[in-house]
C-alpha positions in Angstrom: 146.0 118.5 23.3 147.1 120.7 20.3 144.5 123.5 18.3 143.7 121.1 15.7 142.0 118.5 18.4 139.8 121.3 19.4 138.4 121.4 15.7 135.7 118.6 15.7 134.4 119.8 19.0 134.0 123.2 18.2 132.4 121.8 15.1 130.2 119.6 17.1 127.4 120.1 18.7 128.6 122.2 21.7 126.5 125.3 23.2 127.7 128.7 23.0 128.8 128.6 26.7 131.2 125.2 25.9 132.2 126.9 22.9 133.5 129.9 24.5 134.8 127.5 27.2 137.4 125.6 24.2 137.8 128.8 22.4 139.7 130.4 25.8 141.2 126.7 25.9 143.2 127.3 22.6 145.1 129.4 24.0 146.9 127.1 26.7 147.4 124.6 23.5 150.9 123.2 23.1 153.2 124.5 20.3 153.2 122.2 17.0 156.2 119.6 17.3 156.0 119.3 21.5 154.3 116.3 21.3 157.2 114.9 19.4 159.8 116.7 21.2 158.9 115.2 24.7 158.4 111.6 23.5 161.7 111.8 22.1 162.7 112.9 25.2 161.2 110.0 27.1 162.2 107.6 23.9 158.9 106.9 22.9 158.0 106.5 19.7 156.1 109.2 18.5 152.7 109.0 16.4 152.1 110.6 13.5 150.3 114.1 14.4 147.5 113.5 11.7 146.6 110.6 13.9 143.1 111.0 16.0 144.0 111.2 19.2 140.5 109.2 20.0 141.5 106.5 17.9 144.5 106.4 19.9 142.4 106.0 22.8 140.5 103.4 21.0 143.1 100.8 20.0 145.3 101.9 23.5 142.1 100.6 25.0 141.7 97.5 22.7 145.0 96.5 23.4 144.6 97.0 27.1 141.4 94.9 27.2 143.6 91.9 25.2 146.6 92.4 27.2 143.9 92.2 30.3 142.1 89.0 28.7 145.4 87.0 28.7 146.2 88.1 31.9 143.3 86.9 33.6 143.6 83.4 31.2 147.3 83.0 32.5 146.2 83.6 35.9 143.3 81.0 35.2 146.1 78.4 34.4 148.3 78.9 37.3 145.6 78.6 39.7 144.4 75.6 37.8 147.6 73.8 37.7 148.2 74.9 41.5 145.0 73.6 42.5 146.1 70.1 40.6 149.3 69.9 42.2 147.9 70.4 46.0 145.1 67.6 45.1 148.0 65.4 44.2 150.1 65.9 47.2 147.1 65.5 49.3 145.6 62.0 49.8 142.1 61.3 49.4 139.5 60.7 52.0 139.3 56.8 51.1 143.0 56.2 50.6 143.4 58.0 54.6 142.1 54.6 56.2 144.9 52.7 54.6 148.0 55.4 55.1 146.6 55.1 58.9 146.4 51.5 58.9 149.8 50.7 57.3 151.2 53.4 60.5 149.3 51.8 63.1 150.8 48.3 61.6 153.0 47.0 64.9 156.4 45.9 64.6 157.2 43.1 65.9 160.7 43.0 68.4 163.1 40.8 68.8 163.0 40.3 72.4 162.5 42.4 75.2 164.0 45.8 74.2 161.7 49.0 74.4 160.8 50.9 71.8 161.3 54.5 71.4 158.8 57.2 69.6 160.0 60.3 68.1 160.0 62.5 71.6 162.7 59.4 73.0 160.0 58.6 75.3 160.4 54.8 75.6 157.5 52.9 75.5 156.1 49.0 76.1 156.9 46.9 73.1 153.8 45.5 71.1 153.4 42.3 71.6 151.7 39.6 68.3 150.9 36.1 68.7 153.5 34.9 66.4 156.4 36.9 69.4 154.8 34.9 72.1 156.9 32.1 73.3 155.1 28.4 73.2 154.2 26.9 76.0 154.7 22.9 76.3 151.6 21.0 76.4 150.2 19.8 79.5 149.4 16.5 80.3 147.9 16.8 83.3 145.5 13.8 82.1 147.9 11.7 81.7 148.9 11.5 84.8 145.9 11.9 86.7 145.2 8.2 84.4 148.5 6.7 85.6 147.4 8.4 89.1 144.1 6.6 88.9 145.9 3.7 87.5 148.3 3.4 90.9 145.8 3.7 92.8 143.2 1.0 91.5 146.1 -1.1 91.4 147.7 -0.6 95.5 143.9 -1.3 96.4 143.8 -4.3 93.7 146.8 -5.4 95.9 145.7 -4.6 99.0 142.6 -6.3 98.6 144.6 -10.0 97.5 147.0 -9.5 100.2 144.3 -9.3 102.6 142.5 -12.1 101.2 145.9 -14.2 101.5 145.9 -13.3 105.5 142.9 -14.1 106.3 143.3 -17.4 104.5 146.0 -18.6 105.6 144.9 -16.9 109.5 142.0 -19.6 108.7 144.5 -22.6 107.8 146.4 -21.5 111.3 142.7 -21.6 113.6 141.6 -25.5 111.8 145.3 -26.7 112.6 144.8 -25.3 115.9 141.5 -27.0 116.4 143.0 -30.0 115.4 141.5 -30.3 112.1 143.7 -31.6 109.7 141.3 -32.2 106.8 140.3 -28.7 107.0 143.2 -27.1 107.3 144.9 -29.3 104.1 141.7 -27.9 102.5 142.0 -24.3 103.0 145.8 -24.5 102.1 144.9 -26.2 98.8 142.9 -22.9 97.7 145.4 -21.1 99.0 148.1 -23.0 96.6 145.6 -22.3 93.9 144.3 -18.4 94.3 148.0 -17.4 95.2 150.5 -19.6 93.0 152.9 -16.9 94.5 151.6 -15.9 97.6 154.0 -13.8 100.6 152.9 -17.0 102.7 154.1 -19.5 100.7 157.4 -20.5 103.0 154.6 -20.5 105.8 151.8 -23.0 104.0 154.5 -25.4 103.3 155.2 -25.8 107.3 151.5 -25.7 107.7 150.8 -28.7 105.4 153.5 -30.6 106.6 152.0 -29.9 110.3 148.6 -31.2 109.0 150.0 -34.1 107.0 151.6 -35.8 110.0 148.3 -34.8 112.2 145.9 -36.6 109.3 148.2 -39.9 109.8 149.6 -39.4 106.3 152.9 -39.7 107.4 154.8 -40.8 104.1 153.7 -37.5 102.6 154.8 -35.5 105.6 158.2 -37.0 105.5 158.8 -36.3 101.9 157.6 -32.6 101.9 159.2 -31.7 104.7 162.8 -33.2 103.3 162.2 -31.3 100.7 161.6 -28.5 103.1 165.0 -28.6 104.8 166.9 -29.2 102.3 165.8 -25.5 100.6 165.9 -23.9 104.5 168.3 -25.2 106.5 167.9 -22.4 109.3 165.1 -20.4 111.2 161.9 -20.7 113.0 160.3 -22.5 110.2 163.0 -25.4 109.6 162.8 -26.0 113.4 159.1 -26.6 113.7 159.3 -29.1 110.7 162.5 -30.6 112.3 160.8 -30.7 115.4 157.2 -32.3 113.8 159.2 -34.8 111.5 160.7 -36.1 114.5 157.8 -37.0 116.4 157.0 -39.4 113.9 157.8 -43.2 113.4 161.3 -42.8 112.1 162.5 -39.7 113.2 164.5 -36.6 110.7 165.6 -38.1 107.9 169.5 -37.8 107.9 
């Protein structure tokens, strides 16, 4: 502070004691030009000396306050634009369901092979219906219907083959009680029931027997050469040898 910038205070309105106080003050004032000397010095650009030093202070201040202003609007920005970016980079609450769904999406593999995660820790593959293998089709009822089937049928058969024993067991017990007309009569529903009976070979023998019994001897003859000429051996062609020859006439030749 030089002499000259004690001036308006003395001038003011200071009390005696404040006065005295700046008039002892005056004396510790710098020389004229040291101002300008040690800005020079410092290269600073030195003010004119007729300047107010409290107008310096006012604009030094003004410009702080602007230079504070934009500093405070630049910061604004940054912060702004940083606080854009992070809520760019970071997903929002209703997209997280999807980001954690497309993760937890499985992959399907092509086989057996384990998977590994990120620590190498293998792990069981995941499995999807499409990786399953297809199994064949049972057709278990089908074959419990052919089972059925085979069965219904062996008892079918067992039923007419026991219907052709006891028939023919009947023709056997008449021809053995000497009736003849019986037993022709139970061998002619044999013929018809069982066109293709297992005791065909033996009903043939039987009617013969019964023929020649009934005294219709020019039947028994015929039926029984007919007989041997298809069966020349066995027990069968030797009981209708032996029954054609007790008749008038003897075995045909």
């Amino acid at each position: 502070m030089t002499n000259y910038d004690f001036e308006p205070l003395l001038r003011g309105a200071a009390n005696e004691r404040e006065r005295s106080l700046l008039e002892s003050a005056k004396d510790d004032a710098s020389r004229p030009g040291a101002r300008e000397q040690t800005l020079a010095a410092l290269g600073v650009p030195a003010v004119a000396s007729c300047e107010r030093w409290s107008d310096r202070l006012v604009r030094t201040s003004g410009a702080s306050y602007v230079h504070g202003v934009a500093l405070v609007v630049l910061a604004g920005a940054a912060i702004g634009v940083g606080f854009l970016t992070s809520s760019e980079r970071t997903p929002s609450t209703g997209d997280a369901p999807t980001a954690v769904a497309a993760l937890a999406v499985p992959v399907a593999s092509a086989g057996t092979d384990q998977l590994e995660n990120d620590d190498g820790v293998a792990k069981a593959p995941v499995m999807t219906p499409d990786s399953l293998p297809n199994a064949p089709a049972l057709d278990a009822p089908p074959r419990r219907a052919a089972t059925v089937g085979a069965g219904a049928w062996a008892s079918a058969s067992s039923d007419a083959l026991g219907r052709e024993i006891a028939r023919v067991e009947a023709a056997r017990a008449a021809l053995g009680s000497n009736e003849p007309t019986q037993t022709l009569r139970l061998l002619d529903s044999y013929d018809r029931d069982f066109p293709h009976g297992a005791f065909s070979v033996e009903v043939s023998v039987l009617r013969v027997e019964a023929l020649a019994r009934a005294g219709r001897t020019d039947e028994a003859r015929r039926l029984g050469s007919r007989f041997l000429a298809e069966h020349h051996e066995g027990a069968f062609a030797r009981r209708v040898t032996a029954t054609l020859a007790k008749m008038p006439g003897g075995v045909p030749e």
